[in-house]
C-alpha positions in Angstrom: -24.3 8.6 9.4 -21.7 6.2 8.0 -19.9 4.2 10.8 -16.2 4.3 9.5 -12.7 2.5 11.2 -9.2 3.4 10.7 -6.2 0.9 10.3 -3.1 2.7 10.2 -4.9 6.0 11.8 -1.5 7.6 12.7 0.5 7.2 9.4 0.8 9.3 6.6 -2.4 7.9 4.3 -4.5 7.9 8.3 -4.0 11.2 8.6 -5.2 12.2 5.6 -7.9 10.4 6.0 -9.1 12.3 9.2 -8.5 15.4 7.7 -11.4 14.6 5.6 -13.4 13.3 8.3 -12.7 16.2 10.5 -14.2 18.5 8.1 -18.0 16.5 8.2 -17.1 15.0 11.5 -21.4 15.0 11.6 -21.3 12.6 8.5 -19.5 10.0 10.3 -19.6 7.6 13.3 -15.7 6.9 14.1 -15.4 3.5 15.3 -11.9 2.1 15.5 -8.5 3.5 15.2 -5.4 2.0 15.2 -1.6 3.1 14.9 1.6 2.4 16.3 4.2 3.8 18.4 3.0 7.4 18.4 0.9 7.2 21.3 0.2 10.6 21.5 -1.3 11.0 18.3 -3.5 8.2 18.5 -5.0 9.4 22.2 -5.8 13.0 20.5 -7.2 11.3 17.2 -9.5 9.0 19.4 -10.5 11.8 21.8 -11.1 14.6 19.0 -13.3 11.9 17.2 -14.9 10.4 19.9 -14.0 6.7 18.9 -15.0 3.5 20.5 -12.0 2.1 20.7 -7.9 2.8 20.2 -5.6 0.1 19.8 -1.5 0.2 19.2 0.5 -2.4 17.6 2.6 -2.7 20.2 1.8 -4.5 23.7 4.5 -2.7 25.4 2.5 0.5 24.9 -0.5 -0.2 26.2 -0.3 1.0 29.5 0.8 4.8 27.5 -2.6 4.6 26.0 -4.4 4.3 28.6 -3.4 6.7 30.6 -3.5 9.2 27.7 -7.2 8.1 27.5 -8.1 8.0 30.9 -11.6 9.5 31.7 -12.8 9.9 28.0 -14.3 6.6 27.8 -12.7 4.8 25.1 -11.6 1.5 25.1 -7.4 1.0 24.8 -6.5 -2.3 23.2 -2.9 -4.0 21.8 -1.2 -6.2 20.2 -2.5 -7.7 16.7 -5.0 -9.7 18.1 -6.9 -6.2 19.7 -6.0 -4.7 16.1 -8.0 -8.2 14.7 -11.4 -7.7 17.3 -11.2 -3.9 16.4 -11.9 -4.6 12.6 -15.0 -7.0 14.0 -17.1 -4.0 14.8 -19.9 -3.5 12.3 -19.0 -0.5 10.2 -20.1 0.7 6.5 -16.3 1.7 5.9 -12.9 1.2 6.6 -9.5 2.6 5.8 -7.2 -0.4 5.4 -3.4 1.8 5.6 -1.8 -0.5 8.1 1.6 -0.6 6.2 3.1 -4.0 5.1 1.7 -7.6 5.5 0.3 -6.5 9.3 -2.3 -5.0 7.2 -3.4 -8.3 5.5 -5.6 -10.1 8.9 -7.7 -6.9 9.8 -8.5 -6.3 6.2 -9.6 -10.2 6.1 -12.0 -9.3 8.9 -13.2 -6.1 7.2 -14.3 -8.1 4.6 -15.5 -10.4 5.9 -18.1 -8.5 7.8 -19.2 -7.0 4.3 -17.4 -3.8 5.4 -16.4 -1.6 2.1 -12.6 -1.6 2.4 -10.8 1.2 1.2 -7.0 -0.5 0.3 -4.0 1.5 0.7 -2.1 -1.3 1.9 -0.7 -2.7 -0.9 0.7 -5.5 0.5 -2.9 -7.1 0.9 -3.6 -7.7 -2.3 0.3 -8.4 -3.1 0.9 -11.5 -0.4 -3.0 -12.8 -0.9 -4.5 -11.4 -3.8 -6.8 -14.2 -4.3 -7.7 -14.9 -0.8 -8.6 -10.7 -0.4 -10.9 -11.2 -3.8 -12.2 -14.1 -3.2 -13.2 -13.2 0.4 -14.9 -9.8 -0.9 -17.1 -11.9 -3.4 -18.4 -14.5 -0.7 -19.2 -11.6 1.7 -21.0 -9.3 -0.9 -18.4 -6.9 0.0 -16.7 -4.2 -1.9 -13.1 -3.3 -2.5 -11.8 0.3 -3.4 -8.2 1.5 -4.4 -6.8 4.3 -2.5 -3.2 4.2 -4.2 -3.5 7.1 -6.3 -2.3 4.5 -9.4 -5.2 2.2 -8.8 -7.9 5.5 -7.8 -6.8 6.4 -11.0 -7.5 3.0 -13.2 -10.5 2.5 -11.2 -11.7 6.1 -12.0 -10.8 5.2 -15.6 -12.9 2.3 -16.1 -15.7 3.9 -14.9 -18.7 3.1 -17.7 -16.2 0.8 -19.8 -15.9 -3.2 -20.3 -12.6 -4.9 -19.0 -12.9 -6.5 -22.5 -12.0 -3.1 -24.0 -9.3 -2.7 -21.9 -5.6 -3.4 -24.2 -3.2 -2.1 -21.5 -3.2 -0.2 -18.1 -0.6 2.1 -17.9 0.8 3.3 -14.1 3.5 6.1 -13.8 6.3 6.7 -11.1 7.9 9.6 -10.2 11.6 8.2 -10.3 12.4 9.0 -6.2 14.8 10.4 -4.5 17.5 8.9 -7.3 15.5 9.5 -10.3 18.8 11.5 -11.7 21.5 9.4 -10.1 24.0 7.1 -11.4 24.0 3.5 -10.7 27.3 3.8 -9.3 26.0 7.1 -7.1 22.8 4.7 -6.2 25.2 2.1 -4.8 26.4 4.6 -1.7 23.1 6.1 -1.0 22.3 6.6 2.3 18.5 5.9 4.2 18.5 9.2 5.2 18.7 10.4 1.2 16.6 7.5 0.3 13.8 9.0 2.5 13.2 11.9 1.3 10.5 12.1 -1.9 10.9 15.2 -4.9 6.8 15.5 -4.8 5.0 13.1 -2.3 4.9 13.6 1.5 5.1 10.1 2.9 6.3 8.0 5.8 9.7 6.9 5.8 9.5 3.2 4.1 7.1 4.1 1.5 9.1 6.7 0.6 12.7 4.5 0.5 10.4 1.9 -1.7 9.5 4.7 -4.3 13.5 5.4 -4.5 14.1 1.7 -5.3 10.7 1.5 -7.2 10.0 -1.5 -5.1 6.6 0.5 -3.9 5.9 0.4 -8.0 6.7 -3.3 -8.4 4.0 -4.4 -5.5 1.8 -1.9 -7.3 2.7 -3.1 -10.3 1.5 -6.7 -8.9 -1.5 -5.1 -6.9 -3.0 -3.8 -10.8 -3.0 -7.7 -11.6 -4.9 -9.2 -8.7 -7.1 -5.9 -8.6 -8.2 -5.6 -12.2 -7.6 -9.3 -13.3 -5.7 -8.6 -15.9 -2.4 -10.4 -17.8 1.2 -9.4 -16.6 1.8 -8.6 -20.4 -0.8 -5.4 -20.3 0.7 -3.5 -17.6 2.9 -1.0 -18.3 5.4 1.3 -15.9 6.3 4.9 -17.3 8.4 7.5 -15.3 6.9 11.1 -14.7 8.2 13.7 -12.5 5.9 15.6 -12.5 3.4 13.0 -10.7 -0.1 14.2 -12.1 -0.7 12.1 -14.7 -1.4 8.4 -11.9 -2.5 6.1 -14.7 -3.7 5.6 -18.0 -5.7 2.8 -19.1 -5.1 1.9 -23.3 -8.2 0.7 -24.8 -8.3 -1.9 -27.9 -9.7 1.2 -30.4 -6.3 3.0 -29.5 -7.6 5.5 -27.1 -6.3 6.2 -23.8 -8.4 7.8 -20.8 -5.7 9.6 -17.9 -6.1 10.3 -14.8 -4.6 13.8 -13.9 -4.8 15.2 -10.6 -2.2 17.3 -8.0 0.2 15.0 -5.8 -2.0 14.8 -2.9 -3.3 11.3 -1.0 -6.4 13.4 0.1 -8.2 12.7 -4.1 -7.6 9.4 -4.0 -9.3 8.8 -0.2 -11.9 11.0 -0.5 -13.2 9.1 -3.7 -13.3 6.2 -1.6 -14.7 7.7 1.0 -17.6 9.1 -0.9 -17.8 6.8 -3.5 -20.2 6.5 -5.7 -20.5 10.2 -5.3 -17.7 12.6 -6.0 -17.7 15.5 -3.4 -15.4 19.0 -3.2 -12.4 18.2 -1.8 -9.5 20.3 -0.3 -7.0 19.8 -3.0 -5.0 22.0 -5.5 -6.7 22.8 -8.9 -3.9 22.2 -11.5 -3.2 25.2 -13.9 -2.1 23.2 -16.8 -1.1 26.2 -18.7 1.5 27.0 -15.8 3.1 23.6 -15.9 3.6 23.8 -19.4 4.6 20.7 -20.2 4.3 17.0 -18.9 7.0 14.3 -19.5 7.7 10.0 -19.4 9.7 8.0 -19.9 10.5 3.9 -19.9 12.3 3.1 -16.3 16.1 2.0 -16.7 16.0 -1.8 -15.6 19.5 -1.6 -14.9 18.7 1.5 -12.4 15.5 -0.2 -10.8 15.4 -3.8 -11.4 12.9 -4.3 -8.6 10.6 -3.4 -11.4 12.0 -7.2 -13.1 10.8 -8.8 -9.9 7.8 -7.7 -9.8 6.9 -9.4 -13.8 8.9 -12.6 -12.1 6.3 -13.0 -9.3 3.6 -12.6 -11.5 5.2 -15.3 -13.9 5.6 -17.5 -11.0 2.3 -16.7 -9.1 0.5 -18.9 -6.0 3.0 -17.9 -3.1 5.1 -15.3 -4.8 4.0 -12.4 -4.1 3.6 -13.2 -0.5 7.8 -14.7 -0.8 8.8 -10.9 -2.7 6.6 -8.9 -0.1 8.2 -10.6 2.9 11.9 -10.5 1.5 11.5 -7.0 0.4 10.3 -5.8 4.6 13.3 -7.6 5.9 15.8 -6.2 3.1 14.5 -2.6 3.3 14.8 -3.2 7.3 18.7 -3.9 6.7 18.9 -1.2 4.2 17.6 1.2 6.9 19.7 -0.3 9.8 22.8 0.3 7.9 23.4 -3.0 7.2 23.2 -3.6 3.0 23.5 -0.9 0.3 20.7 0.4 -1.6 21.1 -1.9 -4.3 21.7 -4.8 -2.6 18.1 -5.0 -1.5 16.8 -6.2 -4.9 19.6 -8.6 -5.1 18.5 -10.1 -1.5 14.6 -10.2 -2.4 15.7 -12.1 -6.2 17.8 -14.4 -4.0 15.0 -15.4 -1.4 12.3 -15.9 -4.0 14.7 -17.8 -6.5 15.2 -20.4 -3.8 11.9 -20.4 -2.3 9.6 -20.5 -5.7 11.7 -23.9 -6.8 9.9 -25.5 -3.9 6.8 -26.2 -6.1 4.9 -27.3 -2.6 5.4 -24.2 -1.3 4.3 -22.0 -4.0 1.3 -24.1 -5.0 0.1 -24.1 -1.8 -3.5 -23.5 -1.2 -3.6 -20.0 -0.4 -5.3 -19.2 3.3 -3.9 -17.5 5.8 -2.9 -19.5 7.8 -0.1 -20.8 4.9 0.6 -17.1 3.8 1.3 -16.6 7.2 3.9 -19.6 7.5 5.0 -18.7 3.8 5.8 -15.0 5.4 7.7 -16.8 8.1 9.8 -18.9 6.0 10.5 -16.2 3.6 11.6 -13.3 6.2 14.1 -16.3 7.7 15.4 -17.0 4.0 16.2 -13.4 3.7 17.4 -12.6 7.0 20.2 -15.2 5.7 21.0 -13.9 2.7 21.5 -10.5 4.7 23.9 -12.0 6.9 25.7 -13.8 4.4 26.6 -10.4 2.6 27.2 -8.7 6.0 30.0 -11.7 6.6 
């Protein structure tokens, strides 16, 4: 029986994930859930799966979550702290889907307990790359991709050399705004921003794939994950969204990944990885789609997409600077108070001043200084925000 936790247990990726589980709930040993707000989804997740322990985000909640667990037996737990002792248990497994740099600690602690951590938060490996990696290595433990870009590189690589490896090649649908004007993308709203032409996704993720920030931290993410140069990565549009990657080997060849849009493939073969097992997805009928198409993304149109090479040029404390002024800009996109557009412009603005600090960006990398360089970076863009709100 595999002992299994789940970070981000009441998002979009988490519930997935327990849709899998519930199907061979006798396969697994559900230790540790975690969520947010919804309370009431996390108490029936717990119970239904007979977890040790539940734990929200929020303090202010915690009294909620115990009463919705009273008499069953599990432990209720808040704050990030309770979210850190959670990911202490010994488990074989854990879903790491806690969305944005929250996600970064708990994954820390995975790891370093030689848990197998299954990465859907991106942010992880986009704040601390080197940290997460390095913290894998010294613990003898392993790292999977659950973005379906990365499932699908890793997939691709399976029986091949890196050395043999000439480009990686990771596709995005477009978003909401795929077929929009710049000027139309200028007076887009959240509320048009959030909703997705293929993927069903939570809210932020969702506004990210309009601006194709989600694909410049993935972007970053196939660096640090694959250790390989800015210069062999590659970002190609396709609305259809069954083609997730293609990795370009040196004898011309190219090996793609092609699967429905559905989060459930790319979990599951963490989840049962080394194995492949059936899974309850679509089976494409190529012969009724007909026809599969890409193209190169408009930088003018997406120039999150720019940033993300930038960072990478830059690297130390980058990525952590973009990550952190990219929350706080997509926060004021959705609170009405900066257009669409003007979230790239706030994120190039914070990192432009922050990477000339060459202290600051050379910094060893722990986490307790990603965690101050998150800090400093959040309060760099909050000011920019209100300087284009004045």
């Amino acid at each position: 029986m595999k002992r299994v936790s789940i970070f981000g247990a009441t998002g979009s990726i988490g519930q997935n994930t327990i849709d899998l589980i519930r199907r061979d709930k006798a396969s697994y040993d559900v230790v540790a859930l975690t969520g947010g707000a919804n309370i009431a989804q996390l108490a029936h997740d717990a119970i239904e799966l007979d977890a040790e322990i539940a734990v929200t985000a929020f303090p202010e909640r915690l009294e909620d979550l115990k009463a919705a667990l009273a008499g069953t037996g599990i432990i209720a737990a808040a704050g990030q702290n309770a979210i850190a002792e959670a990911a202490e248990r010994p488990v074989d497994w854990v879903m790491s889907a806690i969305v944005g740099a929250a996600g970064l600690e708990p994954g820390l602690v995975a790891l370093k307990n030689g848990a197998t951590l299954a990465l859907a938060n991106k942010e992880s490996l986009v704040t601390a790359g080197a940290l997460v990696m390095q913290t894998a290595k010294a613990n003898n433990a392993r790292l999977l991709p659950v973005d379906s870009e990365h499932s699908a590189v890793f997939q691709g690589l399976v029986g091949e050399d890196m050395s043999s490896v000439e480009r990686i090649v990771i596709t995005a649908s477009g978003g909401a705004f795929r077929d929009w004007s710049v000027d139309e993308m200028t007076k887009a709203t959240p509320e048009q921003a959030a909703t997705h032409p293929n993927w069903d996704m939570g809210q932020r993720i969702t506004i990210d794939s309009a601006s194709m920030f989600n694909k410049a931290l993935e972007v970053i993410e196939t660096k640090e994950f694959f250790d390989v140069a800015s210069r062999q990565i590659e970002v190609l549009v396709h609305p259809e969204s069954l083609v997730h990657a293609m990795v370009g080997y040196k004898d011309g060849g190219m090996m793609a990944h092609v699967g429905p849009h559905d989060m459930r493939h790319a979990i599951g073969y963490a989840l049962h990885w080394p194995n492949r097992k059936d899974l309850p997805v679509e089976r494409l009928d190529l012969g009724r789609i007909g026809q599969l198409n890409f193209s190169h993304p408009d930088p003018a149109r997406y120039p999150a997409l720019r940033l993300a090479w930038d960072v990478m040029e830059i690297g130390g404390m980058a990525g952590c600077i973009f990550n952190a002024a990219k929350e706080k800009a997509l926060d004021a996109f959705i609170g009405h108070q900066i257009g669409f557009l003007e979230m790239a412009a706030v994120v190039e603005e914070t990192l432009l001043q922050l990477s000339a600090d060459s202290g600051l960006i050379d910094a060893e990398m722990t986490l307790d200084t990603v965690k101050e360089t998150d800090t400093l970076a959040r309060r760099v863009a909050d000011e920019k925000i209100q300087a284009r709100k004045g």
